[in-house]
C-alpha positions as CSV (number, residue, x, y, z in Angstrom):
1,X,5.8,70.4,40.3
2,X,2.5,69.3,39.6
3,X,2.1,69.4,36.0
4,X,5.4,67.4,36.5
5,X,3.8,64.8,38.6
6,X,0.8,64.5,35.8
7,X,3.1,64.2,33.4
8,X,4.3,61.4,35.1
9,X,1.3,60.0,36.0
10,X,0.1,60.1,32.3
11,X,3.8,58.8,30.9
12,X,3.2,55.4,33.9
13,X,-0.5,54.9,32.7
14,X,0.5,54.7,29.1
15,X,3.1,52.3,29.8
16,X,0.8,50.3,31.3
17,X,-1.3,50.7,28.4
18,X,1.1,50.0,26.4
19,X,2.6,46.7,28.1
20,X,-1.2,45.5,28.0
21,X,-1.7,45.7,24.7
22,X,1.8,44.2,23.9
23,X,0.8,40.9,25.9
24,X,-2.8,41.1,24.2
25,X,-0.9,40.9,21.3
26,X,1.5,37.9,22.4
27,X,-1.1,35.9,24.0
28,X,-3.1,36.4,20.3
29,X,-0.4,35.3,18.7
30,X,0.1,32.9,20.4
31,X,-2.7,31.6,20.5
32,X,-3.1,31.8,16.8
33,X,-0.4,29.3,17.1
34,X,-1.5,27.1,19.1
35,X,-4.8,27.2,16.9
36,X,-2.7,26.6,13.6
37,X,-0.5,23.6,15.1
38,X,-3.6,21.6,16.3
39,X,-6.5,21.9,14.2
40,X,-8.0,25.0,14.2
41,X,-6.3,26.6,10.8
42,X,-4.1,24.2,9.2
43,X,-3.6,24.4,5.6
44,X,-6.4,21.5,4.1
45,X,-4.6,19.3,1.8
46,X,-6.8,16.9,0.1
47,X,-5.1,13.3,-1.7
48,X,-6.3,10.4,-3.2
49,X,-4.8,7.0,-2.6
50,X,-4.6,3.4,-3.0
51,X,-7.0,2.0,-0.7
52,X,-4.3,0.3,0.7
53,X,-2.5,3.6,2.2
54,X,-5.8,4.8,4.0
55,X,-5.1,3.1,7.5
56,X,-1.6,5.0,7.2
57,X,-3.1,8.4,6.3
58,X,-5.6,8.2,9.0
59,X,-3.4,6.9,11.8
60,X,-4.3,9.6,14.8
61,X,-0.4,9.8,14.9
62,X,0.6,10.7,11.4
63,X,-2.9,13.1,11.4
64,X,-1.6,15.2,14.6
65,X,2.0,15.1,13.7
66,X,0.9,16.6,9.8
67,X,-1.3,19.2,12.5
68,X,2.0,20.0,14.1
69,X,3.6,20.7,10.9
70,X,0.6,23.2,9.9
71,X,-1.7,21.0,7.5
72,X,-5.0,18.8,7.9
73,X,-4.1,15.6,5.5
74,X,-7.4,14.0,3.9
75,X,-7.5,11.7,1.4
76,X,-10.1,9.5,-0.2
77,X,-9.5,5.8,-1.9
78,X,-9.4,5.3,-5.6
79,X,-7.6,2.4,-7.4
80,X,-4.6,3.2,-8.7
81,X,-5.8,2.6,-12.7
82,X,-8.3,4.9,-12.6
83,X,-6.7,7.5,-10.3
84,X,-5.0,10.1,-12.9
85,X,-8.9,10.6,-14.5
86,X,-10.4,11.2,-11.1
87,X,-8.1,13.1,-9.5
88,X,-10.0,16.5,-10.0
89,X,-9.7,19.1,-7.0
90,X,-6.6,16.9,-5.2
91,X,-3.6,18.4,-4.0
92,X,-1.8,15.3,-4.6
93,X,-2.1,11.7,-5.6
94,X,-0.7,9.1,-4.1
95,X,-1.1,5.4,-6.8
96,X,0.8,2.2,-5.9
97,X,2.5,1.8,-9.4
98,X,5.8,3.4,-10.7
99,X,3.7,2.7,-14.1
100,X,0.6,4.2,-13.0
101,X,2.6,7.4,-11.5
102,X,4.2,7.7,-14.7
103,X,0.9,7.6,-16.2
104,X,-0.6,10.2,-14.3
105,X,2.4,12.8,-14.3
106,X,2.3,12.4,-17.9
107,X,-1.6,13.4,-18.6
108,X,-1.3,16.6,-15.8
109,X,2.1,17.8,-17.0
110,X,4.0,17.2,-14.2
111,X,7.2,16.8,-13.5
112,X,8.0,16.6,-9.5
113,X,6.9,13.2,-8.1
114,X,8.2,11.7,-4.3
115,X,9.2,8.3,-3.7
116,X,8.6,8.4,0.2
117,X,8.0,4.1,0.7
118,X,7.6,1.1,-1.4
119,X,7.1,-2.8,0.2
120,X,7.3,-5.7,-2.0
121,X,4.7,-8.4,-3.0
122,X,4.8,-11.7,-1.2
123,X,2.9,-15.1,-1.2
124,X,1.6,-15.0,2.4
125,X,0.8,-18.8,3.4
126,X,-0.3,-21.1,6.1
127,X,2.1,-23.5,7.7
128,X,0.6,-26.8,6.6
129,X,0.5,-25.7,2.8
130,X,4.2,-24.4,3.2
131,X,5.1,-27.2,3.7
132,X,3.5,-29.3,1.4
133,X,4.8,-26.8,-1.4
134,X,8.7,-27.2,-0.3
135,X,7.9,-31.1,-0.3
136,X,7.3,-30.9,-3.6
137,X,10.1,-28.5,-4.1
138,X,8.4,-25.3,-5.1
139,X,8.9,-23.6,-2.0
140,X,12.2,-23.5,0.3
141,X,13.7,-22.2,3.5
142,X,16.6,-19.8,3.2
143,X,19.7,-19.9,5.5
144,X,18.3,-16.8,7.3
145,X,14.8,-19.0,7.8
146,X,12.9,-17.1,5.4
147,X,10.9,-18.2,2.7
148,X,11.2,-18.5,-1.1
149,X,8.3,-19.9,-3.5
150,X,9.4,-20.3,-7.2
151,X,7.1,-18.9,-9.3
152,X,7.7,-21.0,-12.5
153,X,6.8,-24.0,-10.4
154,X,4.1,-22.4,-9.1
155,X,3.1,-21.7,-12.7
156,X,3.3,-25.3,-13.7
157,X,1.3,-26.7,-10.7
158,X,-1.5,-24.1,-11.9
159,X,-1.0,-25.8,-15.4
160,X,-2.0,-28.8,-14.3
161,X,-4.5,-27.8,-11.7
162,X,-2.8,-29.9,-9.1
163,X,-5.4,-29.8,-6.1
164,X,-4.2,-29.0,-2.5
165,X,-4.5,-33.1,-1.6
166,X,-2.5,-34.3,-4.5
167,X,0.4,-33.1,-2.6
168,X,3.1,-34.8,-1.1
169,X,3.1,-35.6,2.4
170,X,0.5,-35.0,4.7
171,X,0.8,-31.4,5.9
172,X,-2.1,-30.9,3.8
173,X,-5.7,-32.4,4.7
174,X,-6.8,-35.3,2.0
175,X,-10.1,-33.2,1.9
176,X,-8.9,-30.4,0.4
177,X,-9.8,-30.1,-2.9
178,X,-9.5,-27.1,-4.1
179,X,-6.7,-26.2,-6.9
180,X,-3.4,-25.0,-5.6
181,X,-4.4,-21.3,-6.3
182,X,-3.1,-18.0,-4.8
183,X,-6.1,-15.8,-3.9
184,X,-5.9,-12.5,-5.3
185,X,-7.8,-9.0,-5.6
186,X,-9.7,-7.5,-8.5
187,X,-7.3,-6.9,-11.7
188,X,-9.7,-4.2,-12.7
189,X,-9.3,-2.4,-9.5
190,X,-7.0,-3.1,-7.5
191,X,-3.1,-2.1,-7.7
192,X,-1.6,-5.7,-6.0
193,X,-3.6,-8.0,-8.8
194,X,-1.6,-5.8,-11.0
195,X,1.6,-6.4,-9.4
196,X,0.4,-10.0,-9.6
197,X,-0.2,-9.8,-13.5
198,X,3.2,-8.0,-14.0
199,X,5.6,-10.8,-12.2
200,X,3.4,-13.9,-14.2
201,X,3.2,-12.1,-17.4
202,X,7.4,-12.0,-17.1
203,X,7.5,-15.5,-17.2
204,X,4.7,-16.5,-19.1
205,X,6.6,-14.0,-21.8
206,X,10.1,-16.1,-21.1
207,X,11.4,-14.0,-19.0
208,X,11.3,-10.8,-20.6
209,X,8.9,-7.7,-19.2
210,X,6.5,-7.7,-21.8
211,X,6.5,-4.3,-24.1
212,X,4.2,-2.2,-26.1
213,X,2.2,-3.6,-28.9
214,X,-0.2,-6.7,-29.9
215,X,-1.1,-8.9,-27.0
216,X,-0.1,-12.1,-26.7
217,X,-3.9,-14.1,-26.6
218,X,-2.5,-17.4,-25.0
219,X,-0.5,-15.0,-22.5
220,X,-3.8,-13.0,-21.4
221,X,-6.1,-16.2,-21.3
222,X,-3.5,-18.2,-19.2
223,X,-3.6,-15.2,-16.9
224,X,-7.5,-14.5,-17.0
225,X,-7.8,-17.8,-15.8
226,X,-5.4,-17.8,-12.9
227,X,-8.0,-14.6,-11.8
228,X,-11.2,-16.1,-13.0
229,X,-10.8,-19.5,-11.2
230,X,-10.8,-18.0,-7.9
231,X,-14.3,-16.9,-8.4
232,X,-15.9,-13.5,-7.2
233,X,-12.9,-11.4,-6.0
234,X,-12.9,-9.1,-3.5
235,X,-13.3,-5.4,-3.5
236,X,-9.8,-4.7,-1.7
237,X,-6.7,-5.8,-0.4
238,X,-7.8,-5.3,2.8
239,X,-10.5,-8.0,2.6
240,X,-8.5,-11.6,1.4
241,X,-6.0,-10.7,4.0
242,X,-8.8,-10.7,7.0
243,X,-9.8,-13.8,5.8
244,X,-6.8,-15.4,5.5
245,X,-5.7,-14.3,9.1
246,X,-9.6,-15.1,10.9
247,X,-10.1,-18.2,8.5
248,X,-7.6,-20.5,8.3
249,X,-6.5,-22.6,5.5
250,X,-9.6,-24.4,4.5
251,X,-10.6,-20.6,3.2
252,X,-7.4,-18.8,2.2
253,X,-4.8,-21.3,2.1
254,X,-2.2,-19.0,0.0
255,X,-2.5,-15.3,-0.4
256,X,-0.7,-12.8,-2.9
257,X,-0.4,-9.6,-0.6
258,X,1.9,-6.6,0.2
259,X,4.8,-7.8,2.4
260,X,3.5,-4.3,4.3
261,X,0.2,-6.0,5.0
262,X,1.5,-8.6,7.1
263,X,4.3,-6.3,9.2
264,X,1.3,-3.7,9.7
265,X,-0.4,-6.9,11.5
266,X,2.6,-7.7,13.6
267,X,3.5,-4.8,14.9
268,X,0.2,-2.9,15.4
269,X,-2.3,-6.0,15.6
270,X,-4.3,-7.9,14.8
271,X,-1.1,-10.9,14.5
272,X,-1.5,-13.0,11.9
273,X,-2.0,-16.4,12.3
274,X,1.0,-18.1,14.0
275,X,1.4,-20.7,11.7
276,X,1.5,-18.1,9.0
277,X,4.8,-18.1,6.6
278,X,5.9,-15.3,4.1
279,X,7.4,-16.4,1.1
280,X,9.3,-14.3,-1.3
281,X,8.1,-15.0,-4.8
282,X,11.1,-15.5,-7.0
283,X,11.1,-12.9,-9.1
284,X,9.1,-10.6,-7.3
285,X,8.0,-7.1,-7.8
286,X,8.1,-3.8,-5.6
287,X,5.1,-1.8,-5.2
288,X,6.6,2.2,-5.2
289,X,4.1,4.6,-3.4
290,X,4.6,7.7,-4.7
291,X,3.2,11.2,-4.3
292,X,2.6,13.1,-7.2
293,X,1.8,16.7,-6.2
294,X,-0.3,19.2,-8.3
295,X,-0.1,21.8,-5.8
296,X,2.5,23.6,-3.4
297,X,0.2,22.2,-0.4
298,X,0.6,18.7,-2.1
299,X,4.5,19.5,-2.6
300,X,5.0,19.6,1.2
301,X,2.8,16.1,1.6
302,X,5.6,14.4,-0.2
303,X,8.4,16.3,1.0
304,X,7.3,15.8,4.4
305,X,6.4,12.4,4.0
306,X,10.3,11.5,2.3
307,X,11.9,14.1,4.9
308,X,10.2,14.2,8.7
309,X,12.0,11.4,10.3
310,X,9.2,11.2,13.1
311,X,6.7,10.4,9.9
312,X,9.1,8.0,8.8
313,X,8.9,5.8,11.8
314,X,5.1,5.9,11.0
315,X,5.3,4.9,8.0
316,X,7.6,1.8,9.0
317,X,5.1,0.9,11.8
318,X,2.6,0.1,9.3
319,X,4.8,-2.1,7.2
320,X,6.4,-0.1,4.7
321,X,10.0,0.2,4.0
322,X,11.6,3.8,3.3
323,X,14.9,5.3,2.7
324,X,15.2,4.7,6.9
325,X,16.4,1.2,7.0
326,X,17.5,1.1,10.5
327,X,13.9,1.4,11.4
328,X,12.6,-1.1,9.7
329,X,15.2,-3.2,11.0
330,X,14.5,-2.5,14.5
331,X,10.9,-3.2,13.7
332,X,11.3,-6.4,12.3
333,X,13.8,-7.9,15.5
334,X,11.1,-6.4,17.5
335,X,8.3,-8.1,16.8
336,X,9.4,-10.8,15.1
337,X,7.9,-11.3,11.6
338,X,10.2,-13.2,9.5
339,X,10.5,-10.8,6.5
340,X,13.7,-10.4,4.7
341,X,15.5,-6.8,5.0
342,X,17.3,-7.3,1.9
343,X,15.6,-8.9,-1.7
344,X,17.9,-9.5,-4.7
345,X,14.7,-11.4,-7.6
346,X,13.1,-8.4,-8.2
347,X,11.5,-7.7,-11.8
348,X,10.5,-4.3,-13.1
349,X,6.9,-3.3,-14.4
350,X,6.2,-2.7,-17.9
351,X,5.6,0.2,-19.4
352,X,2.0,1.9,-18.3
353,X,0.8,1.2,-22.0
354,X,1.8,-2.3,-21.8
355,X,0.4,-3.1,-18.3
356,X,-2.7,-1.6,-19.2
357,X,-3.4,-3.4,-22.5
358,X,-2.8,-6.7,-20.8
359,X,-5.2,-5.6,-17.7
360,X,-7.9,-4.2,-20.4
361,X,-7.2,-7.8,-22.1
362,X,-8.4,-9.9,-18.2
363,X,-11.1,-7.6,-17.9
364,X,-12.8,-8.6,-21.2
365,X,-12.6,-12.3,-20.3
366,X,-14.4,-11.4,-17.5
367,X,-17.1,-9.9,-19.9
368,X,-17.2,-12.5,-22.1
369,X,-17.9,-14.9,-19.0
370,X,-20.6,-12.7,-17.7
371,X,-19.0,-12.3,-14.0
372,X,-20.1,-9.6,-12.1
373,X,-18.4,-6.1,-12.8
374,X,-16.0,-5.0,-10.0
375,X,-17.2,-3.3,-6.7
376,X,-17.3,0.8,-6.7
377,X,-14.1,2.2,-5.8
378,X,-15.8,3.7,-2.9
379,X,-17.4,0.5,-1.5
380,X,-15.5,0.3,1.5
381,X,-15.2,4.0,2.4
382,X,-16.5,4.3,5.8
383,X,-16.1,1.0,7.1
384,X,-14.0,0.0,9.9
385,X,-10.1,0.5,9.1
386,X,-11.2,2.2,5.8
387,X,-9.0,0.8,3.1
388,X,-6.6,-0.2,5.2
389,X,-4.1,-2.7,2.9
């Protein structure tokens, strides 16, 4: 009876044993988890973008809700031209360009690319120099109360170097002499003064994209100069937009920007000026941000970034459109911005070989005139908001 009792004894203890070391195990497990969700051993996946992206890819949100889904997103900025050469050690790319996607899928061999959110380029404008452009009938208000601004007019007031005073009307300040002039970013940089250079070189080539081969001389100069007369330009998207928001009109009185730009502002701050108009160049051009993946780790960027409705809404917050309509939708009867959900004058991009001859083509006039060469594509890394449009 009591060799029964140890027995007992003995079986009761190594249950206990037992049980413990099951829960050890659970609570390890768990914790392993926990650890895995939310920073401690997610998968590193490491991208490089279009400055503009950065403010999306370090958004706290979309940073824990890529934690949640098991991997630690970092990306660095690098202009979309140069992006497929310098792309050494990424998981995935991410340029702003179906053209300079194609590009880069081309010279790695890959196939797979995402399409996760695009936003189209608009003419972003004070109210007083709205106004003076639909007074002289390049600009108009759409039954919806949106803008238009005819680009071919546009092009002829450039022509002519009409000045801001000569005008109709007087929306605009008799002192303002400068030329009627959209302010731009870098064309040897920066992905939006290529979007710029593919919409004016349609029409400067009578309406037809322009295609492999010679370049047109009078077609580069005329567009050169539309760059060159601005002066210095800036290192980043991110930079003209500030100024036109915290310097009026007498600075920035017209701005070619990513319609994303100005949503980001008015839903997640800081609002654009409220005089500020967006008008929908006519044609226009869509700016596709895809993700080309060179890994399995970069795979599941784009995937998740296309798929995960919760990143989705992130992505519409800061101004981009997606596959997710609805949201965009709500966003824009929200907070207001008067953006068009629907755009019909839309143009496509040449070929990469094409875009890039006529870029290569701007940036030896600014050789031959001795400006300065363009700011490192990591000038603005570290600084407050990053690269954020």
């Amino acid at each position: 009876m009591r060799a029964q009792d140890q027995r007992s004894d003995r079986y009761r203890r190594w249950i206990v044993l037992s049980g413990g070391a099951v829960v050890a195990v659970l609570v390890l497990a768990l914790g392993l988890v926990v650890i895995d969700r939310f920073g401690g051993s997610s998968v590193v996946v490491e991208g490089v973008v279009g400055s503009e992206k950065v403010a999306l890819f370090e958004d706290e949100r979309v940073r824990e809700r890529f934690a949640e889904l098991g991997y630690d997103v970092r990306v660095r900025p690098q202009g979309s031209r140069s992006m497929a050469e310098r792309a050494d050690e990424s998981d995935f790319v991410s340029p702003g360009s179906a053209a300079a996607s194609e590009h880069i899928r081309g010279l790695h061999g890959v196939e797979d690319e995402y399409d996760p959110f695009s936003t189209p380029m608009v003419m972003l404008a004070h109210g007083p120099m709205a106004e003076a452009l639909r007074e002289k009938g390049v600009a108009r208000v759409a039954e919806d109360g949106t803008w238009s601004l005819d680009l071919a007019a546009y092009l002829e007031l450039t022509e002519d170097r009409v000045r801001w005073r000569d005008l109709p009307g007087d929306a605009v300040s008799s002192s303002n002499r400068n030329e009627v002039l959209a302010r731009t970013t870098d064309p040897r940089t920066s992905n939006s003064a290529a979007m710029y250079v593919v919409v004016l070189s349609y029409l400067l080539n009578d309406e037809e994209v322009v295609t492999p081969g010679s370049v047109d001389e009078e077609l580069t100069s005329t567009l050169a100069r539309l760059f060159l007369a601005q002066g210095q330009p800036p290192e980043s998207s991110r930079q003209p937009f500030e100024q036109f928001r915290d310097l009026g009109p007498g600075h920035t009185p017209l701005l070619w920007a990513y319609e994303s730009q100005y949503v980001h502002a008015a839903v997640l701050g800081p609002p654009p000026p409220e005089d500020s108009v967006v008008m929908y160049p006519e044609p226009t051009v869509f700016s596709t941000h895809t993700i080309v993946p060179f890994t399995e780790a970069g795979d599941e960027v784009g995937r998740l970034l296309t798929e995960d409705p919760e990143l989705r809404g992130l992505i519409s917050e800061h101004g981009y459109r997606t596959e997710d309509t609805g949201r965009f939708r709500e966003l824009v009867e929200e907070y207001g911005p008067a953006v068009r959900t629907g755009i019909g004058d839309v143009v496509h991009s040449p070929a990469y070989e094409a875009l890039e001859a006529l870029l290569n083509a701007i940036e030896q006039e600014y050789e031959d005139t001795g400006t300065a060469p363009a700011a490192p594509e990591d000038a603005f890394v570290g600084r407050s908001g990053g690269g954020r449009t």
